[in-house]
Every structure is written in structure tokens, then in C-alpha cells.
N, C-alpha and C positions, 0 to 999 in steps of 0.2 A: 313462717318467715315474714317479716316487716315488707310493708310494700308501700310504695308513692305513687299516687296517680296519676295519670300523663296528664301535662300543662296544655290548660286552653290557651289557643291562638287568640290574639289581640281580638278580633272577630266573637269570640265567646265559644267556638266549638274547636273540637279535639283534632290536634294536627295527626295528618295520615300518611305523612309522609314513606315511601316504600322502600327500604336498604337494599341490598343486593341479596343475590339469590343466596338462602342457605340464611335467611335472617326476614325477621316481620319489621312491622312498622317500624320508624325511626322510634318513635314515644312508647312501643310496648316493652312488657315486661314479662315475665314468666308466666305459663299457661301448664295448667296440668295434664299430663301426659292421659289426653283421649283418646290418643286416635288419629289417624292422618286430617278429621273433617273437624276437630277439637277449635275454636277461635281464640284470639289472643285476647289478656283477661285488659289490655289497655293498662297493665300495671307496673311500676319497674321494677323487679323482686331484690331486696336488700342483701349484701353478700358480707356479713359481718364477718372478720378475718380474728383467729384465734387472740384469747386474750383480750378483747377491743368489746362493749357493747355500742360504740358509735359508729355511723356510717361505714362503708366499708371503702377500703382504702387502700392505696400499694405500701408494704410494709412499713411501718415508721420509721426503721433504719434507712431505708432508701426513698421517705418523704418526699424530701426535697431535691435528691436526684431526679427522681420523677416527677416533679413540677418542672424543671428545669428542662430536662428531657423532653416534658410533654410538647413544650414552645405552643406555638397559635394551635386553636383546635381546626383547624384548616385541614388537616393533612401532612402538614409539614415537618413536623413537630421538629419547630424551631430553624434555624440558621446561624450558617456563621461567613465570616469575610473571606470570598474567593473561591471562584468556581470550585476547582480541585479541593480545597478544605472544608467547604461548605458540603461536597457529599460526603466525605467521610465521613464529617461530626454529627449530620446527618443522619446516616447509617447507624453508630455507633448510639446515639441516643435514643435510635428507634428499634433497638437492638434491647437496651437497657431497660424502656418501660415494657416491652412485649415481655422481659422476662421477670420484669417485677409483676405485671397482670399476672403471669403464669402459675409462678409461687404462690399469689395469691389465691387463682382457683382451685390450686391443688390442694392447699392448704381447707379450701371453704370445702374442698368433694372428701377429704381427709375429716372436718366435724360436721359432715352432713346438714353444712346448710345450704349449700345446690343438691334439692331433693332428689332424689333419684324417680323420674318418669315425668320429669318436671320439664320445660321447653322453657328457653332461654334465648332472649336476642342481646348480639353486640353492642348493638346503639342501647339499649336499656343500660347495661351494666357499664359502657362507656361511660356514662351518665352519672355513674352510680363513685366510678372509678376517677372522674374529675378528667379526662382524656378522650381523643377522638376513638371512631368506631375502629381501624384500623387495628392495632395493637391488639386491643381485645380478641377483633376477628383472628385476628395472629394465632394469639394463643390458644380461642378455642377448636381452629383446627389442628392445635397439637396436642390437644384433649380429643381431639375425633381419631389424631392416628394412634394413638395412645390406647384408644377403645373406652375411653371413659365417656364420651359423650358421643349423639349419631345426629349428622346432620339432617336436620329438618327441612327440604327446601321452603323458601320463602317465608322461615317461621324465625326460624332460628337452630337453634342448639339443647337438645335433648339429652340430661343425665341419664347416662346409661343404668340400667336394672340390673345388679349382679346377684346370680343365685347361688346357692352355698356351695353347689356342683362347681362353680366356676372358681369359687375360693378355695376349696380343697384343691381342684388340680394346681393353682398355682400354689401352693404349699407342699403339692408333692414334687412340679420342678424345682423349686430350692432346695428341697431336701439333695433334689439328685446333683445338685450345685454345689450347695456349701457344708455336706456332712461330711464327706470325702474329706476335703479341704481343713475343716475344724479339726476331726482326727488325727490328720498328719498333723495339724500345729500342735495339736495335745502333745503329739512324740517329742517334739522339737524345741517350743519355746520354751525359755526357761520360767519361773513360776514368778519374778519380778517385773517380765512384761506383762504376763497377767494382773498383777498388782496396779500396774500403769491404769488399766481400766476401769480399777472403783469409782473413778468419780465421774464416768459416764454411765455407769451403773445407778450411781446415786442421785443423778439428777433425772434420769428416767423414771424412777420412784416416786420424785419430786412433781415430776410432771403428771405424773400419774393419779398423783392424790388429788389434782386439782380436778381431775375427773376431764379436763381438755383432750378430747380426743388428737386434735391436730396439733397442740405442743407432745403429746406426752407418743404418737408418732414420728414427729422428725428429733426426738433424745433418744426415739427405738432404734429407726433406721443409723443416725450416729451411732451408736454401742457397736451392734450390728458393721457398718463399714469399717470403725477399728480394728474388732476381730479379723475382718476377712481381710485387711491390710497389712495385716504382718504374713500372709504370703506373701508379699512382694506384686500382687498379679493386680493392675489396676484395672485390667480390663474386666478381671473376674467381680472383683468390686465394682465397678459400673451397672454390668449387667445383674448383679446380683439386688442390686441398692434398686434399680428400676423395678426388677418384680416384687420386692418388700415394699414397694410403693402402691404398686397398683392392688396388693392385697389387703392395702389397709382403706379401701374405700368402702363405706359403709352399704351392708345390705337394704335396709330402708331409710325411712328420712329423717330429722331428725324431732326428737320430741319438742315439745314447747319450752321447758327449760336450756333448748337449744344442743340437747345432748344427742349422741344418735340413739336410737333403739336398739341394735343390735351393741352388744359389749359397752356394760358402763362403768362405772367408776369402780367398782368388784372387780368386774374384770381385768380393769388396765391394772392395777394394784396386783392382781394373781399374777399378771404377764411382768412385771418388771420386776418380781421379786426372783422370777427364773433367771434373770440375766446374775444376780448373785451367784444361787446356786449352781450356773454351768460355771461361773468363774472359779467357783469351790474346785468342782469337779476334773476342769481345767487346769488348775497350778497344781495338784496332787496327781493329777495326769492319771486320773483314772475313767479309762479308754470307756468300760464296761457302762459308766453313767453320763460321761458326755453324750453318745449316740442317741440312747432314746431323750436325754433332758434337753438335746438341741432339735430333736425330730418335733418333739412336743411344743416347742417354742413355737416353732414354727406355722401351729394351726392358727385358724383364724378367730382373731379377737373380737 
């Protein structure tokens, strides 16, 4: 991963400034996962977001919401006229970049380039992200509850190591989630809602070829919540769409052409050509081949 090294102070030596607990230096960067006694590399680890070889950045769609959002790097992010409106719009635009950072990391732990064993601090990736430390710390304690990353005191924020043990079970609670559910639709819908689908089909394909682990994940997850939406059950989709999430974080880190190691362009190409054939299998409503061709889906890529 691309790294920048922390800026000397006017004085010619390296500021040391100290974040709060659960974070290293204001100026450090990502440190590889040694060990509780491991030090910080002083560097600020670069979090390129799918699609992008530049800088890394809150999504391009919401650019400029989050420059605006961001307001002074004070803390504040931004103001507006009168008491009462100034905390709501307050709120709301800190509200806004916490979850553009979010998508963003999710996205960067989705193509494995927050490595996994890797240590990370907020102010680095604040830094990185054009915004205060704030936001960031936001979000990556919702990557800590989430179990993707473990907080480090006084270091930062550690991608979590997932082992295959860990992705088979969650592949086996989905199973126990959304085959049930699949099946009854097999009975029930008719074969032009299935139809509806091809072309969330065929842009997960699309995404696939590029070999982008993290686009060709969130056109899997989409397919994936349309299916489970035509039961009507949003909540089933919710929780459903969370652990398709969390199972698509990469076993190790990612190669130099930015790709992860575990499942690469072969792979995501095998995986989205299933979503076809469960739709085949689906509009002919034949019960006998949706079960094991959705059980199958479900392993991890």
C-alpha cells in the first residue's frame, strides 16, 4: 500500500503529537500487525477507494457533500445561523461525512487494501481523507463493533485476521437465513419478477471482469437484497445484507497489483455467473436446483 511520510515541523523534526486513547501519534500511519510492543512506522498508510488510483477520498458522488460537511478542521465541521439550527445542521453534516468515511473503509476492507494485521490510526487516515480525526474515529469504531477491526490502545485500529473457519460459519448462518426464504419465493413468484433481475445479474458480471473486488461486492450484495425483497421482510434483508457483508472481507492482504489474494478475477467471474443460473433455476421454479445452486453461492469467494 502507498504510504506518505509524516511532515516535519517548522523546527526540522517529526511532530508527536498524541490522539486519544485507541489511536498513535497525530502524524502516524499504519504499522504491521506485531504484537502489542510493535511501533508505529511514522507513516500514513494510503486507502485507495475502488475504482480510483488517486488519493483516497469520500466517494466521488458525495465529494462535495463532504467538503461541505467537513466545515473547519477544528472539530466543528462547519456552522450554521442560530443556536437551535446550528446544532442540527451540525449533527446532520457530521452525520453525513462519518458515513461517507464508512463506506469508504468498508469498501477499502471489501479490496483489501486495509491489510488485515495491519494497525491504523485516525488522524493518519483523517489526513488522508481531507477531514478531522473525529468522523474517522466514528467510523472506525463501527468497524470495531462490527468485528472488522480491534482496537489497539494508544495505537490505533487493527484489521482484523479472518480465518476460513470464520467464513464458512458465516456462510453457514445465511444459509440458515436465506434458503428457507429463496425456496418459498421459488413457489410463489412468478417467473417475470425473476426476469426483473437480469440486469442486476449483469452488471455483477460486469463488475466482476474488472477483477474489483469491492465494486464487483456491492453489485453482489444488490442482486442478493433484490432477491431477499420480494419477501416483503425488510428486516430479513437488513440482517441478511450485513452478514453478506462481513463475509466478503478478505482473508489476507492485498497483492501489489492491489488485488486481494484470496478470490481473484477467476473467481468473482465463477461467482456471478451463479447468480444467472439460480435465476434460470428460479423462474422454472425448479426447487430440486435452487437449494444446493443458492447453498453453493453462498461459500466464500
Amino acid at each position: 500500500m502507498e504510504r506518505a511520510a509524516a511532515q516535519p515541523s517548522a523546527g526540522g523534526r517529526a511532530r508527536s503529537a498524541t490522539g486519544p486513547p485507541g489511536e498513535g501519534p497525530a502524524g502516524s500511519g499504519g504499522t504491521r500487525g506485531r504484537g502489542p510492543g510493535a511501533e508505529a512506522s511514522g507513516r500514513a498508510p494510503s486507502v485507495p477507494l475502488p475504482r480510483s488510483t488517486s488519493a483516497p477520498r469520500v466517494p466521488e458522488q458525495a465529494g462535495r457533500a463532504a467538503a461541505a460537511a467537513a466545515g473547519p478542521q477544528d472539530g466543528t465541521h462547519g456552522t450554521a445561523q442560530g443556536p437551535a439550527a446550528g446544532k442540527g445542521v451540525v449533527a446532520v453534516r457530521r452525520h453525513l461525512v462519518r458515513e461517507q468515511i464508512l463506506q469508504a473503509l468498508r469498501a477499502a476492507l471489501a479490496g483489501g487494501e486495509l491489510v488485515p494485521g495491519e494497525v491504523y490510526s485516525a488522524p493518519a487516515l483523517a489526513g488522508r481523507f481531507g477531514v478531522s480525526a473525529t468522523p474517522v474515529r466514528e467510523a472506525m469504531q463501527q468497524l470495531a463493533a462490527d468485528g472488522a477491526v480491534d482496537v489497539v490502545p494508544n495505537r490505533g485500529f487493527r484489521v482484523a485476521v479472518r480465518s476460513p473457519r470464520e467464513l464458512a460459519q458465516l456462510a453457514e448462518v445465511r444459509a440458515l437465513i436465506e434458503v428457507p426464504v429463496v425456496l418459498e419465493l421459488a413457489r410463489t413468484v412468478p417467473g417475470e419478477r425473476w426476469a426483473a433481475l437480469r440486469p442486476l445479474a449483469d452488471a455483477a458480471a460486469t463488475a466482476a471482469a474488472t477483477g474489483d473486488r469491492a465494486r464487483y461486492g456491492e453489485a453482489d450484495r444488490a442482486f442478493h437484497r433484490a432477491v431477499l425483497a420480494l419477501s416483503g421482510n425488510d428486516q430479513l434483508v437488513a440482517v441478511a445484507d450485513d452478514l453478506h457483508r462481513r463475509s466478503q472481507w478478505p482473508l489476507r492482504a492485498a497483492g501489489a497489483d492491489g488485488a486481494a489474494v484470496a478470490g481473484g478475477r477467476a473467481a468473482l467471474l465463477a461467482d456471478a455467473a451463479e447468480h444467472g443460473a439460480l435465476l434460470d433455476a428460479l423462474t422454472a421454479r425448479d426447487l430440486t436446483a435452487v437449494s444446493p445452486l443458492f447453498r453453493g453461492h453462498l461459500r466464500p469467494v
